[in-house]
C-alpha positions as CSV (number, residue, x, y, z in Angstrom):
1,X,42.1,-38.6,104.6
2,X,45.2,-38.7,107.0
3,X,44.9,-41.7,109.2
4,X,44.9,-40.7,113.1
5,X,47.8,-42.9,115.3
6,X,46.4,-43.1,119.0
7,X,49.3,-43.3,121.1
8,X,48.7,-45.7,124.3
9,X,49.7,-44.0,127.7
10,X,52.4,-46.1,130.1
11,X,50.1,-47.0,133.4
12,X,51.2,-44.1,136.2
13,X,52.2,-46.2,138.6
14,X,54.9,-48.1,136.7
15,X,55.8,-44.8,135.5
16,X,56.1,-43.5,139.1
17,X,57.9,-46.1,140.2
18,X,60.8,-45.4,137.2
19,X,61.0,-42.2,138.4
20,X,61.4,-42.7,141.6
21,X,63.6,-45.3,141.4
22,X,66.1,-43.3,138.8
23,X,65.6,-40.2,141.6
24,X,66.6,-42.5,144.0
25,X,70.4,-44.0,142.1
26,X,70.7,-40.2,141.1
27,X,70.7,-38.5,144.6
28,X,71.7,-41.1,146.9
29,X,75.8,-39.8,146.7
30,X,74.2,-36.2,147.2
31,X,72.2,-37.3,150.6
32,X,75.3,-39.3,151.8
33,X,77.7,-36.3,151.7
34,X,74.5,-33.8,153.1
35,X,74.4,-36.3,155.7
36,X,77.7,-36.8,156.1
37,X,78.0,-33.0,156.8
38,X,75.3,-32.5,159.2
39,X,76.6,-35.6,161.3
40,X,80.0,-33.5,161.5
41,X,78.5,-29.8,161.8
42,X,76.4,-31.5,164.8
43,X,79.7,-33.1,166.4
44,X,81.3,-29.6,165.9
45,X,78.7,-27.7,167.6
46,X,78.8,-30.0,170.5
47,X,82.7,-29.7,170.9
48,X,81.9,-25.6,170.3
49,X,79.2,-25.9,172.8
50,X,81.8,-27.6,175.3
51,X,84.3,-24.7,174.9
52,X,81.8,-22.2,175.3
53,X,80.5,-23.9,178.9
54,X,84.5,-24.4,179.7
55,X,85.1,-20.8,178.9
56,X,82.1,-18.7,179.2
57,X,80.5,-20.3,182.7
58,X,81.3,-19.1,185.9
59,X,81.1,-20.8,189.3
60,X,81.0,-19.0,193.0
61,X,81.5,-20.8,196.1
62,X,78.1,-20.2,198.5
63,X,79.6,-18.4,201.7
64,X,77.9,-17.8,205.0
65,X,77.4,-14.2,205.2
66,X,74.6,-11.8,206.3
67,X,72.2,-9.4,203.6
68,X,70.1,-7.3,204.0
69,X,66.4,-7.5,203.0
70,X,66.3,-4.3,201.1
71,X,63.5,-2.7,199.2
72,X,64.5,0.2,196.9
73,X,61.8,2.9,195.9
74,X,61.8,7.0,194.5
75,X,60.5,8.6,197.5
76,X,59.4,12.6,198.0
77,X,60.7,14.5,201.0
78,X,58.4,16.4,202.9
79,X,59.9,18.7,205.8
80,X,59.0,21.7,207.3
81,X,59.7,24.3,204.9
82,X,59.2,28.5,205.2
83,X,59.3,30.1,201.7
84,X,60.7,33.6,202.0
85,X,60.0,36.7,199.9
86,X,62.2,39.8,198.5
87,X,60.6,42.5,201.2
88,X,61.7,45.3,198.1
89,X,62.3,45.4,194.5
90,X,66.2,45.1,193.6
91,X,69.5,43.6,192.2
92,X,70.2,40.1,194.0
93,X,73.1,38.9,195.7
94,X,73.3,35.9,197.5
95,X,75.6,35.7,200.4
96,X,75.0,31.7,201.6
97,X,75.0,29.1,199.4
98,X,72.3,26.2,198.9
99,X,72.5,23.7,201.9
100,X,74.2,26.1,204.6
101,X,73.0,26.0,207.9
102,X,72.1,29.5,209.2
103,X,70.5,31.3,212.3
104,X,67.9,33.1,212.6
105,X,68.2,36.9,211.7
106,X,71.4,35.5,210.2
107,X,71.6,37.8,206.5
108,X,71.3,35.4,203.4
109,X,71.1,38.1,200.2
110,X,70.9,41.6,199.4
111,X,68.8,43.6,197.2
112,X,70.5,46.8,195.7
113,X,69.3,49.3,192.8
114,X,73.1,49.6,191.2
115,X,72.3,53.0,189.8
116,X,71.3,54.4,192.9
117,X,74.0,53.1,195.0
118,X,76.6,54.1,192.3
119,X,75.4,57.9,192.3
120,X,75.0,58.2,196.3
121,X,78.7,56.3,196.2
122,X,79.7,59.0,194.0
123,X,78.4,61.7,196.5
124,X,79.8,60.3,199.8
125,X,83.1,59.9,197.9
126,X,83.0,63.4,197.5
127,X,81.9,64.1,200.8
128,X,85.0,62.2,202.2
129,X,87.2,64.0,200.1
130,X,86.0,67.4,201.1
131,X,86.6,66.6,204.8
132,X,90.0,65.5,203.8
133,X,91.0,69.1,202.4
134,X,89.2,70.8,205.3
135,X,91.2,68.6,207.8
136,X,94.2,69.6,205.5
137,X,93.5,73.4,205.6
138,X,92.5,73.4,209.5
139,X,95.9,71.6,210.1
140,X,98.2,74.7,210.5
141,X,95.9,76.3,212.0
142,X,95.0,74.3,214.6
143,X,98.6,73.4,215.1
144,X,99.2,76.9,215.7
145,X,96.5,77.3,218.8
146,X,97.5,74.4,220.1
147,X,101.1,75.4,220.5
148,X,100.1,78.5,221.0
149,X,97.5,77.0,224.3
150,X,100.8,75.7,225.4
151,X,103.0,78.8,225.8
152,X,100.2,79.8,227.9
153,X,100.2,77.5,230.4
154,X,103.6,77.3,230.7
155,X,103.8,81.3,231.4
156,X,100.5,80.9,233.8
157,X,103.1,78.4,235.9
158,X,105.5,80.9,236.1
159,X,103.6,83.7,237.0
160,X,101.9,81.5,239.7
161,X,105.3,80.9,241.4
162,X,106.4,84.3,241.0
163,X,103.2,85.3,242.7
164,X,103.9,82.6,245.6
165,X,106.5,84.7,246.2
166,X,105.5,87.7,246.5
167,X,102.9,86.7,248.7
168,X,105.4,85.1,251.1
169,X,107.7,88.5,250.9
170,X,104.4,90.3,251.8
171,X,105.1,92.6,248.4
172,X,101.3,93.5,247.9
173,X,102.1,95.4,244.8
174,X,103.5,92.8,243.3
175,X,101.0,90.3,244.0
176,X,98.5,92.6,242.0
177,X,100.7,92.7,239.0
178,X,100.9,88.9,238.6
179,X,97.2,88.4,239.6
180,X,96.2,90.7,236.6
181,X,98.9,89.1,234.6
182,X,97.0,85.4,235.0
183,X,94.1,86.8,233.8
184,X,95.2,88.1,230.8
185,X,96.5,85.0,230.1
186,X,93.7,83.2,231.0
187,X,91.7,85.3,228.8
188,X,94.1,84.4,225.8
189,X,93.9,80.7,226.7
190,X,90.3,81.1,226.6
191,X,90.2,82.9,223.1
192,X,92.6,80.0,221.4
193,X,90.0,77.5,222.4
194,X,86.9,79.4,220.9
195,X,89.3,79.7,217.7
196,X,89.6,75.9,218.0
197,X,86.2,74.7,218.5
198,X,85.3,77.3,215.6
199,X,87.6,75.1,213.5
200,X,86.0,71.7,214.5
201,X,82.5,73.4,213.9
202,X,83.3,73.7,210.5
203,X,84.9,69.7,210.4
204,X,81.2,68.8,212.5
205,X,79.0,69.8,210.2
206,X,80.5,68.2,207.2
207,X,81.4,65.1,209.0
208,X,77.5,65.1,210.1
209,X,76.3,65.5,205.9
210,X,78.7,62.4,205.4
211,X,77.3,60.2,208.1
212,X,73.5,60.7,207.0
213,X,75.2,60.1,203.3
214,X,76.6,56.7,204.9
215,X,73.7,56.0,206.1
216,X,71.3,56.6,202.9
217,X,74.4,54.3,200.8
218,X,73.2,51.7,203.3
219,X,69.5,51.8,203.0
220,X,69.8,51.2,199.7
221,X,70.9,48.0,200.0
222,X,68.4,46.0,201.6
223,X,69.4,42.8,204.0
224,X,67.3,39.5,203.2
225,X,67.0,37.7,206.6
226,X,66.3,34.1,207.5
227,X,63.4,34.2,209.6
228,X,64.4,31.0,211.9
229,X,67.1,28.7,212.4
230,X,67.8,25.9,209.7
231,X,69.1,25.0,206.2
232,X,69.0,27.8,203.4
233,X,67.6,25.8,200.3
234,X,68.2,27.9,197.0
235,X,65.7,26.1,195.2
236,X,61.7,26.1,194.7
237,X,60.0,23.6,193.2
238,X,56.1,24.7,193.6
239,X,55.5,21.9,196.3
240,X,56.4,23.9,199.7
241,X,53.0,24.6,200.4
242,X,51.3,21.1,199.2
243,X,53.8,18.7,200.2
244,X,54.1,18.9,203.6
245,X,54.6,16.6,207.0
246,X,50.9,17.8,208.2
247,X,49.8,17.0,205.0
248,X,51.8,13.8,203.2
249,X,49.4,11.6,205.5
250,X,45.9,12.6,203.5
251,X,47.6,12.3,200.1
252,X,46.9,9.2,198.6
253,X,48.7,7.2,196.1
254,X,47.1,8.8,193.4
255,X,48.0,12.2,195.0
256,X,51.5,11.4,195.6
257,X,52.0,10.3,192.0
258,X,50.2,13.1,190.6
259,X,52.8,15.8,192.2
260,X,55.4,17.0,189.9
261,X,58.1,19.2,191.1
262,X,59.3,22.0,189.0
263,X,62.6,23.4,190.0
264,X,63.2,27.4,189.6
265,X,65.8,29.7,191.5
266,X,66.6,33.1,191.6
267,X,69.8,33.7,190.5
268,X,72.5,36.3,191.5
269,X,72.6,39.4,189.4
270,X,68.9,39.3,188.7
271,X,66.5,42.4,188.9
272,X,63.5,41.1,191.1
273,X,60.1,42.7,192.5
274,X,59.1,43.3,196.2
275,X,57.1,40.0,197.2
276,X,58.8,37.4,194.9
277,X,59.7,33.7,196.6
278,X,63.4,33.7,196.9
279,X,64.4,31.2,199.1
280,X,63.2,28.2,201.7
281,X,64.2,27.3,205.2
282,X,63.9,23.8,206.2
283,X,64.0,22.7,209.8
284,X,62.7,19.4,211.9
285,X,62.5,15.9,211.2
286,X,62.3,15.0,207.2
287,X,59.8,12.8,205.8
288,X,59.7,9.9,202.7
289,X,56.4,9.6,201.1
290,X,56.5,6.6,199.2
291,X,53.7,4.9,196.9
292,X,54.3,1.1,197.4
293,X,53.1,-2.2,195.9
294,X,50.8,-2.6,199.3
295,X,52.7,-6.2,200.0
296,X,56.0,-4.3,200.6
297,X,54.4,-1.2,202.6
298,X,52.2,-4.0,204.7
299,X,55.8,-6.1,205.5
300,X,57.6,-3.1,206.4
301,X,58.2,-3.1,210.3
302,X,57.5,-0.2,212.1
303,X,60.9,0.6,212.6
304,X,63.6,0.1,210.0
305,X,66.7,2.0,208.1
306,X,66.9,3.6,205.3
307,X,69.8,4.3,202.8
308,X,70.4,6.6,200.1
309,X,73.2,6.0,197.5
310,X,72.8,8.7,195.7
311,X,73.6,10.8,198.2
312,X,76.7,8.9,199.8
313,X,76.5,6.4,202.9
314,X,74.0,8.0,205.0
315,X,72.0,5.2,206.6
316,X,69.2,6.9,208.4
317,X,66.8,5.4,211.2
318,X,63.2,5.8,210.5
319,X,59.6,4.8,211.9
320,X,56.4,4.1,210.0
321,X,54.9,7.7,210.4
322,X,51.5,6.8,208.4
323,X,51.0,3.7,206.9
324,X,47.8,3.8,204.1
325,X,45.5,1.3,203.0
326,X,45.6,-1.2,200.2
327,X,43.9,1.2,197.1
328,X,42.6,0.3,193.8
329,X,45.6,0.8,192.2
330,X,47.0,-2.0,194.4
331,X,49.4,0.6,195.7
332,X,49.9,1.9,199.7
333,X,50.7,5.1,200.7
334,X,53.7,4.3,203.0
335,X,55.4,7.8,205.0
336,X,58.6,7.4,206.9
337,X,59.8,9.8,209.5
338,X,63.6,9.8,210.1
339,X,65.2,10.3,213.0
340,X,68.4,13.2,212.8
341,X,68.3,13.3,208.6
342,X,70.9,15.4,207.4
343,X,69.7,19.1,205.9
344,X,71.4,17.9,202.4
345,X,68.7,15.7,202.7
346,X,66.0,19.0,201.7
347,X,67.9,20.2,198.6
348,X,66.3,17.5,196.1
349,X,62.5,16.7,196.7
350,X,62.8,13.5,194.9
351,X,65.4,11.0,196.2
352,X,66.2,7.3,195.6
353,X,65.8,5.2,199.3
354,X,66.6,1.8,199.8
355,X,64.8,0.6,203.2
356,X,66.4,-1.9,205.0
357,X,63.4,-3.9,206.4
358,X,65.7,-6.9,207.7
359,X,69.1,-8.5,208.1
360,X,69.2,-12.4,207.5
361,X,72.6,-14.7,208.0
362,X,72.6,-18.0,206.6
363,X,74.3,-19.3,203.0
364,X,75.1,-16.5,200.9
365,X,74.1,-16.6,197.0
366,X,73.7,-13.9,194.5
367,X,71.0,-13.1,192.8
368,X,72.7,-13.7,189.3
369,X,72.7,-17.5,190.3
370,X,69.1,-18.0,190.8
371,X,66.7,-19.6,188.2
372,X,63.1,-20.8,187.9
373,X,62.2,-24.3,186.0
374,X,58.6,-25.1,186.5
375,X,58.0,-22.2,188.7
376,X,60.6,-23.7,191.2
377,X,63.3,-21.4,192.5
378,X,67.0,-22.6,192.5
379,X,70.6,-23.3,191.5
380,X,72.9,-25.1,189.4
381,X,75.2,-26.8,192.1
382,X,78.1,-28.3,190.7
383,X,78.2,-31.8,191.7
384,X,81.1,-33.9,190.6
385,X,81.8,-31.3,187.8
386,X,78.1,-31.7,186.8
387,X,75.5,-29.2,186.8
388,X,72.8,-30.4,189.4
389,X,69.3,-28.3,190.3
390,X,69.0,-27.5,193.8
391,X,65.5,-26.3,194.5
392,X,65.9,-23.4,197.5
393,X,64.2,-20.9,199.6
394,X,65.1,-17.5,199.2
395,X,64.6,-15.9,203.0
396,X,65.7,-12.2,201.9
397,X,68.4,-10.2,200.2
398,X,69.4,-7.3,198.1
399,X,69.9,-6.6,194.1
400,X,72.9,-8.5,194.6
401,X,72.9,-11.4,197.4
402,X,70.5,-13.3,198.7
403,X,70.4,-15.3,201.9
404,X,68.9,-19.1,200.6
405,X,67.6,-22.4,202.5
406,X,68.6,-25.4,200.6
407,X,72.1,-25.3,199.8
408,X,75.1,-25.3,202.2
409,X,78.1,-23.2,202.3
410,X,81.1,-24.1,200.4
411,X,78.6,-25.5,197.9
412,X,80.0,-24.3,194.4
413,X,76.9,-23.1,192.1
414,X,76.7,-21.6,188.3
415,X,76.5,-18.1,188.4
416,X,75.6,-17.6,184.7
417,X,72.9,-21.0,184.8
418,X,71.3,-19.9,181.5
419,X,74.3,-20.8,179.5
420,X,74.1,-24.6,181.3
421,X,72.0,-27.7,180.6
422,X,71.0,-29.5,183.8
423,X,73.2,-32.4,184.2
424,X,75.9,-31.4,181.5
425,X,79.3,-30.9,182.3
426,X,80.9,-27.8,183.7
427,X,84.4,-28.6,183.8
């Protein structure tokens, strides 16, 4: 029978505390250079961090300046707008371009049918050069008359004095011969005329088929009129009879939001039918419908200006036209007449405004500088070459500058704060 050797266990603890105390003499060189390392990746950061700041931080000097209080917004333009129609079918060609200025019964296209004006071009061609060869063929003919005409006269003056003087001498024989002489001669001067008017007979009657052939060339082309006086707009967008000054008051936020223009135009060389839109004429005093967060549109005074970049550096007067009230949506319908808007101002129905609502003066900072810690507003002011939070009052600015209570000019401040620790150094 094999004999069975029970082995006794070492207690855990004392075992533990072996291991742990081998782990520890075995690692301890390991954590020293670990540590070692960290100590001097920490230091390194800090010098990297110090070169950023010194490189990467910028720092403006506040100035005392004005800005304006500017409040940017898409905006639809409403004006008065008369949509005109092709009054027959036809070819188009424009004769005005998009944004002219025309008067009424001024012509601003033409509608031709090519085929038509090509054949009865063909016919008053050769209706002009028919006239030609008769006014060729007539020519010695008519020459000859006419110098015949004169040869008569001239003889009628001599036979008149000749017969002066027999009248004088008393020669009544004589008298009679030249009286009957200026007869005949009168009767010949007479003939050469019938034989000339015979000739323009003939020119009259062809030169009155080419006039009635000028004037069916030119009824085929039909004149497109402006009906009043005012800015030609090329373009339709669907909203002309929707979107309108009458009507931009009883809109609605939801309304106004809801429209969307869809730009069409008629372009030169097409083939349209009698009744088709072509073109729009805006005149009077533009409007900006604008859907506002109802804070802005209730702070808006009643009369302000209004700028649009995209369009240059018009700055525009305006008055509060309609102002709505505070809907659901927490939106205000907010319409703005303007005083002496440009006609440009009708060839897009969607613009970008920016309405100046006020000008402040006071310490100028911009916008970049400003930062919120625990829902203060403020700057970094440099103070000694150390960044310093300045808690102050923003009174009104644009996307760029803002006008500020709480710092003084010639104050330098961080204009990049994110990249700065409050109370590090900045230089």
């Amino acid at each position: 029978m094999a004999r069975v050797v029970r082995r006794r266990s070492a207690p855990k603890k004392r075992a533990g505390k072996g291991r742990r105390a081998r782990s520890r003499v075995k690692f301890t060189p390991r954590v020293l250079l670990l540590g070692g390392l960290l100590l001097a990746f920490l230091a390194g950061l800090g010098w990297v961090h110090q070169v950023l700041v010194e490189r990467l931080v910028h720092i403006v000097l506040v100035q005392e300046g004005t800005a304006d209080q500017v409040v940017a917004a898409a905006a639809l333009v409403a004006r008065s707008e008369t949509v005109v129609l092709a009054p027959a079918d036809g070819t188009l060609r424009w004769l005005v371009d998009s944004g002219t200025r025309v008067r009424a019964g001024e012509v601003v296209a033409e509608l031709a049918n090519p085929a038509a004006i090509e054949s009865a071009e063909r016919d008053l061609a050769a209706l002009e050069a028919e006239l030609v060869r008769l006014q060729e063929a007539q020519a010695p003919a008519r020459e000859a008359l006419i110098a015949r005409q004169t040869g008569i006269l001239e003889r009628m003056e001599e036979v008149a004095a000749e017969l002066r003087t027999a009248a004088v001498r008393g020669e009544v024989r004589e008298v009679s011969r030249r009286e009957a002489e200026l007869g005949r001669l009168a009767g010949e001067y007479r003939a050469a005329e019938r034989e000339k008017e015979e000739l323009a007979a003939g020119l009259a009657v062809l030169e009155e088929r080419l006039g009635a052939q000028r004037i069916m060339v030119e009824g085929l082309t039909v004149k497109v009129i402006s009906p009043l006086a005012g800015v030609v707009v090329l373009e339709l967008d669907g909203l002309e009879q929707v979107l309108s000054p009458s009507q931009a008051a009883r809109l609605g936020t939801k309304g106004l939001l809801a429209m969307s223009p869809r730009p069409a135009a008629v372009s030169g060389g097409e083939t349209v039918r009698v009744a088709t839109p072509l073109f729009k004429v805006t005149d009077g005093d533009a409007y900006l419908c604008l859907a506002l967060p109802a804070a802005e549109g209730e702070s808006l005074p009643d009369q302000l200006r209004v700028r649009f970049p995209e369009l240059g550096s018009w700055t525009i007067a305006a008055r509060v036209h309609h102002r709505g009230e505070r809907e659901r949506n927490g939106l205000m319908l907010v319409v703005l007449q303007l005083t002496g808007a440009p006609g440009q101002l009708g060839l897009s129905r969607i613009v970008t405004a920016e309405l100046v609502a006020g000008t402040y003066h006071g310490p100028l900072v911009p916008r970049r500088a400003l930062l919120r810690r625990d829902g203060v507003t403020g700057v970094l002011a440099v103070v000694r070459n150390v960044a310093e939070f300045r808690e102050v009052t923003v009174l009104g600015g644009d996307g760029e500058r803002v006008v500020v209570r709480g710092v003084e000019a010639g104050t330098e401040v961080v204009l990049n704060p994110w990249l700065v620790r409050e109370g590090s150094a900045v230089r």
